[in-house]
C-alpha positions in Angstrom: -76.8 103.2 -138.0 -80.0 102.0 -137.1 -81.0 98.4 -135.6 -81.8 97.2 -139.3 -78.9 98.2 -141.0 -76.7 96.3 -138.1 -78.6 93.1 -139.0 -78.3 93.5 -142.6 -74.5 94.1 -142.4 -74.3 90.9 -139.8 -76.0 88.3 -142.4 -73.7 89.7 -145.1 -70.6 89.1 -142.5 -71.7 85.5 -141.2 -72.6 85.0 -145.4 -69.5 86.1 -145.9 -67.7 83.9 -143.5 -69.3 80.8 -144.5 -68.4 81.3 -148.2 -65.3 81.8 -146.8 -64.7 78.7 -144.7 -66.3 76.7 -147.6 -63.4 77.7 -149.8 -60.8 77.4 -147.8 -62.2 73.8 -147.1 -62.3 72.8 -150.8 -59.0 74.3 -150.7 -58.0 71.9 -148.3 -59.2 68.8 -149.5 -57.9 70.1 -152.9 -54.4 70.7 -151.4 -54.1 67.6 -149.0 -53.8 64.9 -151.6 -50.9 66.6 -153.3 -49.0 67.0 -149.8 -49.5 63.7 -149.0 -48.3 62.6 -152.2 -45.3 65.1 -151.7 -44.6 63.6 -148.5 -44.8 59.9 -149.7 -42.4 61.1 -152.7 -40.5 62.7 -149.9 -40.1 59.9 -147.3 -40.6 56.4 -149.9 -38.6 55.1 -152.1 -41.4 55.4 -155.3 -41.6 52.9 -158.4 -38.1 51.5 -158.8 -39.8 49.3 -162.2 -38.5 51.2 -165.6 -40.5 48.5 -167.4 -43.3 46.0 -167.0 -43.3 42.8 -168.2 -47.2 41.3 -168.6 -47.0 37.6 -168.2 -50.2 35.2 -169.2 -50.3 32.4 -167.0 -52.9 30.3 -164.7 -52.0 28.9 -160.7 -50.4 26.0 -162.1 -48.1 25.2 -159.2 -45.1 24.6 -161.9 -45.6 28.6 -162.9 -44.9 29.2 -159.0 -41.2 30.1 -159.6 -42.1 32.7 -161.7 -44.5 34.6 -159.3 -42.1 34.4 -156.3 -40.7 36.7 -154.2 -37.3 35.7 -154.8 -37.7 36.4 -158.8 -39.4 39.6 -157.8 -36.8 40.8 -155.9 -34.0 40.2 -158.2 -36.0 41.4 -161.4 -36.7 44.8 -158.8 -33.0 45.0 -158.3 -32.6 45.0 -162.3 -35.7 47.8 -163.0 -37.8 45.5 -163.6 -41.7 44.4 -162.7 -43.7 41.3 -164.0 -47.3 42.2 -163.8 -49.0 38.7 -163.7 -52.8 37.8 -165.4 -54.7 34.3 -164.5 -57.0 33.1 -167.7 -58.0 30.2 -166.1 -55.9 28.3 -168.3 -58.1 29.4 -171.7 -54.9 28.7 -173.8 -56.5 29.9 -177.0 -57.2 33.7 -174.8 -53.6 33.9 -174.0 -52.9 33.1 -177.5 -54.7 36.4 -179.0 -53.6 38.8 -176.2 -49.9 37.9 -176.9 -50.4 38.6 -180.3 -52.7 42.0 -179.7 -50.3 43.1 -177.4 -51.8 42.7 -174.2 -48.9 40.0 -172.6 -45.2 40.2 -173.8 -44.6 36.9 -171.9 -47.0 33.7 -171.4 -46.4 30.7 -170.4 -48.1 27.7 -172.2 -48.0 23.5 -172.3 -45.9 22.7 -175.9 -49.2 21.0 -177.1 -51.3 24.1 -175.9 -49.1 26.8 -177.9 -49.1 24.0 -181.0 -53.1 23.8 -180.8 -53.7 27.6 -179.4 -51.6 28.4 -182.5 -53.0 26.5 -185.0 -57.3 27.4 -183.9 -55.3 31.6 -184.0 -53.6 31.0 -187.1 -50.0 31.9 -186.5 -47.8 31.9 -183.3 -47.0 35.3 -182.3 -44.4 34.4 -179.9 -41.2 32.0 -179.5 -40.6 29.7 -176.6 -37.4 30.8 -174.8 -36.9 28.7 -171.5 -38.5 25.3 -171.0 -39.9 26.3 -166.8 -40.3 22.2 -165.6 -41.3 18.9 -167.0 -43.9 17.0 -165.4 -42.6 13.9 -163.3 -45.8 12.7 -162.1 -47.9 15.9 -161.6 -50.9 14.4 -164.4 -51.6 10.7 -164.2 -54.2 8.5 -165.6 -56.4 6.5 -163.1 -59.4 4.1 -163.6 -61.4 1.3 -161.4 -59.2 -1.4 -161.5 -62.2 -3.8 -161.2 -63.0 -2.7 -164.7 -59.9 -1.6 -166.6 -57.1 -3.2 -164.8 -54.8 -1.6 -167.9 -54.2 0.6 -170.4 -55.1 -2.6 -172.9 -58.7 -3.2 -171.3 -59.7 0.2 -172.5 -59.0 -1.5 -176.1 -62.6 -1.6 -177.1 -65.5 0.2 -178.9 -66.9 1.9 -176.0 -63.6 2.6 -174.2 -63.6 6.5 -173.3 -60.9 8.9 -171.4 -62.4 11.6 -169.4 -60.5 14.6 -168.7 -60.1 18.2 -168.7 -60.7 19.9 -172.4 -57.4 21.9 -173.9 -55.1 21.1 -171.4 -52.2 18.8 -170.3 -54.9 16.2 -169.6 -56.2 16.1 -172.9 -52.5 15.7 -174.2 -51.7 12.9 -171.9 -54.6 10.9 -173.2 -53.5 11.7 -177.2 -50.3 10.9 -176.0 -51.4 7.5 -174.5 -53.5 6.9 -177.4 -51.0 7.7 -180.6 -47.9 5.6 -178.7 -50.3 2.5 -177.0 -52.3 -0.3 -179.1 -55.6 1.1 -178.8 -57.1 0.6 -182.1 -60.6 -0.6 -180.8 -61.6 2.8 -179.4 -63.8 4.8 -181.6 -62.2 7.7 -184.1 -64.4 9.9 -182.7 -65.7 10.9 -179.1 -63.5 8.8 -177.5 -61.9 11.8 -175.5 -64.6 13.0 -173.2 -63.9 16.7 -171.9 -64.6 18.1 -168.9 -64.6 21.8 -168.3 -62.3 21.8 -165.1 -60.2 19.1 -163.3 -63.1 19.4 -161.0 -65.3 18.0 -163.0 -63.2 15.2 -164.0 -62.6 14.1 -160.5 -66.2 13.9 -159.5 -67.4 11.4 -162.6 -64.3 9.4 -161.3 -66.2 9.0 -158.3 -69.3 8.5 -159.8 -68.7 6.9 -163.1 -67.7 2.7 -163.6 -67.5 1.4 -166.8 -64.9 1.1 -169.7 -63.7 4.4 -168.9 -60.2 6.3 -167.6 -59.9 9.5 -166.1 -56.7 12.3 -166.4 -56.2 13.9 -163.2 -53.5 16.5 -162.0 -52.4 17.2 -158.4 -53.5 17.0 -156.3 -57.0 15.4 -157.4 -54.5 12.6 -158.9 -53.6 11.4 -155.0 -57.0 12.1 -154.0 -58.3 9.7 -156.7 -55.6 6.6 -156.0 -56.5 6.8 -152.5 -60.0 5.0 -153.5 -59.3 1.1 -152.8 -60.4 0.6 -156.2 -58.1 2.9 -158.2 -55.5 2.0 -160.2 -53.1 4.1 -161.7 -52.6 3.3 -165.4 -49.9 6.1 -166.2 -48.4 8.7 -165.0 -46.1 11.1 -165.9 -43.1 10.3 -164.1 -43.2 7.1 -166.7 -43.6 9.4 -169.9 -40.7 12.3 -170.9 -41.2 15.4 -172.8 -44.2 17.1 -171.4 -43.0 20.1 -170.7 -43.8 24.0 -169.6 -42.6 26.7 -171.9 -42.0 30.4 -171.2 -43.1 32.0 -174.4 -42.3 36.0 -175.6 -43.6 38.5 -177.6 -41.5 38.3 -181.2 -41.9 42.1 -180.9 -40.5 42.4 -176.9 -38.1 39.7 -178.0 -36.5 41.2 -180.6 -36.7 45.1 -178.9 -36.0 44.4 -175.4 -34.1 40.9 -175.0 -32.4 42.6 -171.8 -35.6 42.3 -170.3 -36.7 38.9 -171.4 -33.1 37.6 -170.3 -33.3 39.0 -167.1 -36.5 37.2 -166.2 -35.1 33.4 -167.5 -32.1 34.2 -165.6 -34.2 35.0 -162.3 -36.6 32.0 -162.7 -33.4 29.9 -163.3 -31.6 31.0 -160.2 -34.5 30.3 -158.6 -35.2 26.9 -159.9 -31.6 26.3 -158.5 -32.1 27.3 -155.3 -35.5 24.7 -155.2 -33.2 21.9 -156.1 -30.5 22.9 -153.4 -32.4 23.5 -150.7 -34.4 21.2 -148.5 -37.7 22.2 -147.9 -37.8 25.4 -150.1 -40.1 24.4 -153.0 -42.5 22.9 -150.8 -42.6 26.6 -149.1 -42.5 27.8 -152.5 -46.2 26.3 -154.0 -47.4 26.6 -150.4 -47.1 30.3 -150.7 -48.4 30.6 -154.4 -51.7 28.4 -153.6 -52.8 31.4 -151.4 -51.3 33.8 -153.9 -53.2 32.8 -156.4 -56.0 31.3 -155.0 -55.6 27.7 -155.7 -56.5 25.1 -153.4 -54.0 25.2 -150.0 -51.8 22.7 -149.9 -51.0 21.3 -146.3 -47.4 19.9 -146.0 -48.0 16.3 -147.1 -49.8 17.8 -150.2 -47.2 20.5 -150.9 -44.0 17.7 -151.0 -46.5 15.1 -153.5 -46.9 18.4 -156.1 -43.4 19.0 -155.6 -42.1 15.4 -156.6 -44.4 15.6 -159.7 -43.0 18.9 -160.9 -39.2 18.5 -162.5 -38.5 22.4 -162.6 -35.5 23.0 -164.8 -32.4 23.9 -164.4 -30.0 26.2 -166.8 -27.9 23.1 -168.1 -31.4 21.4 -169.3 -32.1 24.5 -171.2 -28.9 24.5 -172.7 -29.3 21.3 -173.5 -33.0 21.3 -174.5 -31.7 24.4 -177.0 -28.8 22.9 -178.7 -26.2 24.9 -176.9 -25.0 21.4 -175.6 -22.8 18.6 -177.2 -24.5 15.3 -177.7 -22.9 14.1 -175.3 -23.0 17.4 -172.8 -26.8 16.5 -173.0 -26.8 13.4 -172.0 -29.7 11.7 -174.4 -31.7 14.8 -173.3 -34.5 15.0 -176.3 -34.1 18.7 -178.1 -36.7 21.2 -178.5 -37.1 20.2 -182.3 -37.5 16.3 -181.5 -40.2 17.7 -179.0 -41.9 19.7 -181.0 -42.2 17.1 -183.9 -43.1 14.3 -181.3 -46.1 16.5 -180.6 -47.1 17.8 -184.1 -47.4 14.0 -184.7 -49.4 12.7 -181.7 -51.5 15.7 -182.2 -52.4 14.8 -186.0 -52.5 11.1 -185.7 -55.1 11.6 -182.8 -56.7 14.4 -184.5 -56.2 16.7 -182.3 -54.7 18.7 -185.3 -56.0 18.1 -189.4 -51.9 18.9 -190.3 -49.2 20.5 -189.0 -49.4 23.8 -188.2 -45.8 24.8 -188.6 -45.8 22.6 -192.4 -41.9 21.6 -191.2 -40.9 24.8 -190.1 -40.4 23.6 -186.6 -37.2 26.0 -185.5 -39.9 29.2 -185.6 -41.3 28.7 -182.6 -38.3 28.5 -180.6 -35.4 30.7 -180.1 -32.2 30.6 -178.3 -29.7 33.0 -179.6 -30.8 36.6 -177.9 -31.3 34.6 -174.1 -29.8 31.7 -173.5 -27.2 31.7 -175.8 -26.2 34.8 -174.6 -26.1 33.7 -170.9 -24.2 30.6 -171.9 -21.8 33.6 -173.6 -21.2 35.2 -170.8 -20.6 32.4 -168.6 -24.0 32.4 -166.3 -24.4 30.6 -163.5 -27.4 30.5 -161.2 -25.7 30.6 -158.0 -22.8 32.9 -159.2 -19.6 32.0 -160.5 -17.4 29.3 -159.3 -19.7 28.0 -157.0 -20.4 24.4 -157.5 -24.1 23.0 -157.8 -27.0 20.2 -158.5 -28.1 22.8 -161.1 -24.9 21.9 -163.1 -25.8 18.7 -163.4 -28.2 17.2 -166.1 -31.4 15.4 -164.7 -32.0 12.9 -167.7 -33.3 10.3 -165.7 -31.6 7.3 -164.4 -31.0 4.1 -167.1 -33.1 1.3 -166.6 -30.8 -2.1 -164.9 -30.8 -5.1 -166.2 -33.4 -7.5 -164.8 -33.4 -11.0 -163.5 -36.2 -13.1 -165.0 -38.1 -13.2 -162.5 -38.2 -9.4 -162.1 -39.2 -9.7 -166.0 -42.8 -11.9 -164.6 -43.0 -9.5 -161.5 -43.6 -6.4 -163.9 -47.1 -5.1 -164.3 -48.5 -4.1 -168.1 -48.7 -0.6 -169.0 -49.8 -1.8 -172.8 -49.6 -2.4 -175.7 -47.0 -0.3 -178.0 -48.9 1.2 -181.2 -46.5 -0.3 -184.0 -47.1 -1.0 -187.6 -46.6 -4.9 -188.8 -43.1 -6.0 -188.6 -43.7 -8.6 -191.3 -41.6 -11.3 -192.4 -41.3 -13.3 -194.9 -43.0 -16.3 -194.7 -40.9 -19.3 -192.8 -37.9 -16.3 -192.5 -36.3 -14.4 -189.6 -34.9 -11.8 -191.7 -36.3 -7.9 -191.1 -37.5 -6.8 -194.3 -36.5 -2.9 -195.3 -40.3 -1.8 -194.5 -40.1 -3.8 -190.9 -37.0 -1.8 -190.5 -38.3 2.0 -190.8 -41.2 1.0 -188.6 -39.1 -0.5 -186.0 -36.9 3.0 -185.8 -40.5 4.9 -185.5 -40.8 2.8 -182.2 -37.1 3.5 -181.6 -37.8 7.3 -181.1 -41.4 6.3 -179.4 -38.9 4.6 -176.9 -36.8 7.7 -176.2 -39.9 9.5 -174.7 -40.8 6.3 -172.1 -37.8 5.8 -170.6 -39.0 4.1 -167.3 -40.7 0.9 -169.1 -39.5 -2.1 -170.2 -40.4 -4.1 -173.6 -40.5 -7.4 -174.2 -40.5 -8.5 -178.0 -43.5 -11.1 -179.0 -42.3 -13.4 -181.6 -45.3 -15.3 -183.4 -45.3 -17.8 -186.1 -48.2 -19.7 -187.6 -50.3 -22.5 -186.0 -49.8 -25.0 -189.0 -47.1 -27.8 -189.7 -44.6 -28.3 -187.3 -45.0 -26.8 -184.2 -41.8 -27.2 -182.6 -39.9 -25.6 -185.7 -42.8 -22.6 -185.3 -42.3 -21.6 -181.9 -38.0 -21.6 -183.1 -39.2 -19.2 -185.8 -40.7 -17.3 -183.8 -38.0 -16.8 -181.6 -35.6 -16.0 -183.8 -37.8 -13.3 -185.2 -38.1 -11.7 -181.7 -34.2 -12.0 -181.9 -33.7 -10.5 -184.5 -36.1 -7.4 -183.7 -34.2 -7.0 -180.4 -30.7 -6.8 -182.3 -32.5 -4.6 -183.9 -33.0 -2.0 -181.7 -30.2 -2.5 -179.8 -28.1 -1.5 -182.4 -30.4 1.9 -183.1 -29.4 2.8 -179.5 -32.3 1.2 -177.3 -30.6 -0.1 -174.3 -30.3 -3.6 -174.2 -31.3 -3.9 -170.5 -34.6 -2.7 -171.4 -35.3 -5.7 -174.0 -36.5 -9.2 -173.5 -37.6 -11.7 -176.6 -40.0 -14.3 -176.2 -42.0 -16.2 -178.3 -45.7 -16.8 -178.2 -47.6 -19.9 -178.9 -48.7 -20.8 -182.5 -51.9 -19.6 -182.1 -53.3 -18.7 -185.8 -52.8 -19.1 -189.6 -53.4 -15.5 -190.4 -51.7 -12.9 -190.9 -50.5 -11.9 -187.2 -48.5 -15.0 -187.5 -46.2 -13.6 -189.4 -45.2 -10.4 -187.0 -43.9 -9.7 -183.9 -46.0 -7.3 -180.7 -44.5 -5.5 -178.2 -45.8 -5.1 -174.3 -44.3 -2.2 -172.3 -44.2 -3.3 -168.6 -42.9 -1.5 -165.5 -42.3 -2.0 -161.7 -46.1 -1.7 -159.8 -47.2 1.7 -159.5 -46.4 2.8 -155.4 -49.5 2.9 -153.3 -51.4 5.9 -153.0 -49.3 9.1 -151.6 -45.8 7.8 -153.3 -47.1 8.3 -156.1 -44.1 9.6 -157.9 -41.5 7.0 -156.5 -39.3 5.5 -158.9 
C-alpha cells in the first residue's frame, strides 16, 4: 500500500473515532440524567403527597399557622401537600382563581369574601374554619393634638386614611356604621392607600382632621410618636375575624382532604396557646418565609398578642355545634355575617346584600367540623386536658366605682336612632324600643367599653322637675337593656343639663368609654 493510501485510511480511522467518541458522549449525557434519577428513586424516599391542596393567601402573620412546619408535617404524614400562592392581598384575584380553579383553599377577611364576592358575582367557595380574630393586630391612630377622639373626627372634613380592600378599610366602616359620626361627608371620607406603607408615611406627614388604620407592626411604630393617640383598636371591637375558605367543588369531592388541613391548623393553633414562646417562634419564622418584614423578639410577642388564633371549641362554637350556653355568648357565624352585610351597606361599602338573606351559603360545617366533633377530635389527642378546650370569649366587664366611671376616657359616640319620648313622659315608646335592641346587638360586638346613658329634657319651665325627667328617662333606657341581656355593670344613667327646646330634648345619647389605651408597646393590654 502506498504512502497515500496509509494517510487516506488514517483520516478515515481518526474520522472515524471522533464520530465515535461524539456519540458515545451524547450517549452519556443522554444516559446520566436517567441514572441519576434511578439512583435518587433508589436511595430517597420520592413524593410522599397523593394530592395538592392550592391555598390563596398573603404574609399575614395570622395565616402563619397554616404555612408551618408543624402543619406540613402532619398533612405529609396524611399524603398530603399545601402548595401556598401570595397575591399581595388582591382579595378580588383570589376570588376568580378559586372559582376558575386555580386554589381549592383561600383564606380571606369575612368583609373581603362579602365584598370580593359581591364585585365577582357569586361566592364560589364556603368558609369552613374561622383561623384567628384580631385582638389588637389593626388599630386606629391619629395626632391627639388634633383629634383627641373618635368624636373630633365628627365634622365635614373629617377623613380616615387607610389601606384600600382590606381589614383597614373594614375597621374604619366599622367605626363609622356603630360611632356617631354623622358630620363626615357621604362620600370620600375613606381615603385609600395602596399598602399599609403608604398609610404609615402620610401619618407621619399628614395633621389635620384626619385618622389613620394601621396593622402590626406599623400600629406600634405609629403610637410610639409623643403625639399619637390610639383611638381604637381591635382588642376593643369582636368579630373581625380570618376565614379559611374551600372550593364548593373540593369541598364536596374531597372533604378528607379539607378536614385534614383544619384539623392540622387546629392542633397547631393549640400547641401556640400551650406553649410559651412557640408562636412568637412561629411568625418569626414565617416573616422570612414569606418575605415580610423580620420581626425581632419584642416585635414578634406585640403581633402575637394582637392575633387571637382559634381554637377547635371556638369553631364549634362559631358553627353552631355548641349549646348556647357551651358557647359562652360567643357571636355565631350567621350574627357575623349579617353584622357585616349591614356595616358594609350602611357605609356603602356594598349598594345591597349580596347574599339577599341567604346568609347560611357561605358557610358550612357538616362535612369538617361536624364531622371532627363526630368523631371525638381533639387537638392534642384524646384524654389529654388543654387551654384549647376552653372557650376565649373574653372576660365580663366589673362593676365600677364612680370614680372609675370619671377616670374612663371617650371612645365615642354610639350611632343610635332617636329614643323619643313622649313629651313630659319616661315611658319607652314601641319605636324607642326596636332601636334600643339594634344597639343591644351593636353592644355584643364591643364588649370591652362601657356606656353611660344621657338623659335630656327640655330647657323651658321648671328646671329642677326637667333634669328628674331626664333621669328617669336614662333609667328607664338602662332597664332597658338590662333586661335584653346587656350586663348591668357595663351601664351608668346620668342626666344632662337642660340645654335646648328642640327636639334632642326629648331623647336620650349614649358615650362608650373605656380604661386609657396602654402606652405605646402594650398596646394590646387589657
Amino acid at each position: 500500500m502506498d504512502s497515500r493510501s496509509s494517510r487516506v485510511l488514517l483520516s478515515f480511522g481518526a474520522i472515524a473515532a471522533v464520530i465515535l467518541a461524539g456519540v458515545a458522549a451524547v450517549g452519556w449525557l443522554l444516559f446520566r440524567p436517567h441514572q441519576q434519577q434511578s439512583l435518587v428513586e433508589a436511595t430517597g424516599s420520592g413524593e410522599t403527597a397523593r394530592e395538592v391542596l392550592r391555598v390563596g393567601e398573603d404574609n399575614f402573620a395570622g395565616y402563619a399557622i397554616l404555612r408551618s412546619d408543624a402543619v406540613a408535617l402532619e398533612l405529609k404524614g396524611k399524603g398530603i401537600r399545601l402548595e401556598h400562592r401570595d397575591d399581595a392581598a388582591d382579595y378580588n384575584a383570589r376570588i376568580r382563581a378559586l372559582a376558575a380553579g386555580e386554589l381549592d383553599l383561600a383564606v380571606f377577611t369575612v368583609d373581603s369574601y362579602l365584598t370580593a364576592g359581591a364585585s365577582f358575582g357569586g361566592f364560589p367557595g364556603s368558609i369552613v374554619q374561622v383561623i384567628d380574630e384580631s385582638r389588637g393586630a389593626d388599630g386606629v391612630v391619629a395626632h391627639k393634638s388634633v383629634v383627641p377622639t373618635i368624636d373630633a373626627l365628627n365634622r365635614a372634613d373629617g377623613r380616615i386614611v387607610g389601606t384600600g380592600a382590606s381589614p383597614s378599610e373594614y375597621l374604619a366602616r366599622l367605626m363609622r356604621a356603630d360611632m356617631d359620626l354623622d358630620q363626615l361627608p357621604a362620600e370620600g371620607w375613606f381615603v385609600p392607600t395602596t399598602t399599609v406603607d403608604e398609610a404609615f408615611e402620610r401619618f407621619k406627614k399628614e395633621k389635620g382632621p384626619v385618622a389613620f388604620v394601621l396593622w402590626e407592626p406599623f400600629l406600634s411604630r405609629a403610637a410610639a410618636d409623643p403625639d399619637a393617640v390610639v383611638l381604637l383598636d381591635t382588642s376593643r371591637v369582636r368579630g373581625l375575624l380570618d376565614v379559611l375558605v374551600a372550593r364548593r367543588e373540593v369541598l364536596a369531592e374531597r372533604p378528607e382532604a379539607v378536614r385534614a388541613v383544619v384539623a392540622a391548623s387546629l392542633a397547631e393553633a393549640s400547641r401556640c396557646r400551650r406553649e410559651a414562646g412557640r408562636a412568637e417562634a412561629l411568625v418569626q419564622a414565617d416573616a422570612q418565609r414569606t418575605g415580610a418584614p423580620s420581626l425581632d423578639a419584642a416585635l414578634a410577642k406585640q403581633v402575637v398578642k394582637g392575633i387571637a388564633w382559634q381554637g377547635t371549641q371556638e369553631n364549634y362554637a362559631r358553627f353552631g355545634l355548641l349549646t348556647a350556653e357551651q358557647a359562652a355568648g360567643l357571636p355565631g357565624m350567621e350574627e357575623l355575617v349579617v353584622r357585616t352585610v349591614e356595616t358594609l351597606v350602611r357605609t356603602r361599602g356594598l349598594a345591597a346584600d349580596p347574599l339577599a338573606g341567604a346568609y347560611g351559603q357561605i358557610f358550612h360545617s357538616g362535612t369538617v367540623l361536624a364531622v371532627l366533633q363526630a368523631e371525638g377530635f381533639r387537638p392534642q389527642g384524646v384524654g389529654v386536658a388543654e387551654a384549647d378546650e376552653v372557650i376565649d370569649a373574653g372576660a365580663a366587664l366589673r362593676a365600677l366605682r364612680p370614680e372609675e366611671w370619671e377616670s374612663l376616657t371617650t371612645v365615642g359616640s354610639a350611632r343610635v336612632d332617636p329614643i323619643v319620648f313622649a313629651r313630659g313622659s319616661d315611658e319607652l315608646l314601641p319605636q324607642g324600643r326596636t332601636r334600643l335592641d339594634g344597639l343591644v346587638r351593636s353592644l355584643r360586638f364591643w364588649p370591652t367599653v362601657y356606656v353611660t346613658v344621657q338623659g335630656n329634657a327640655r330647657a323651658d319651665g321648671d328646671m329642677d322637675a326637667n333634669k328628674r325627667l331626664a333621669q328617669s328617662r336614662a333609667d328607664a333606657v338602662m332597664r332597658h337593656l338590662g333586661s335584653a341581656g346587656v350586663n348591668p355593670n357595663r351601664l351608668r344613667a346620668t342626666a344632662a343639663p337642660p340645654s335646648t327646646t328642640t327636639g334632642a330634648a326629648q331623647t336620650v345619647s349614649f358615650r362608650l368609654g373605656q380604661f386609657p389605651m396602654p402606652p405605646a408597646g402594650r398596646l394590646h393590654e387589657p
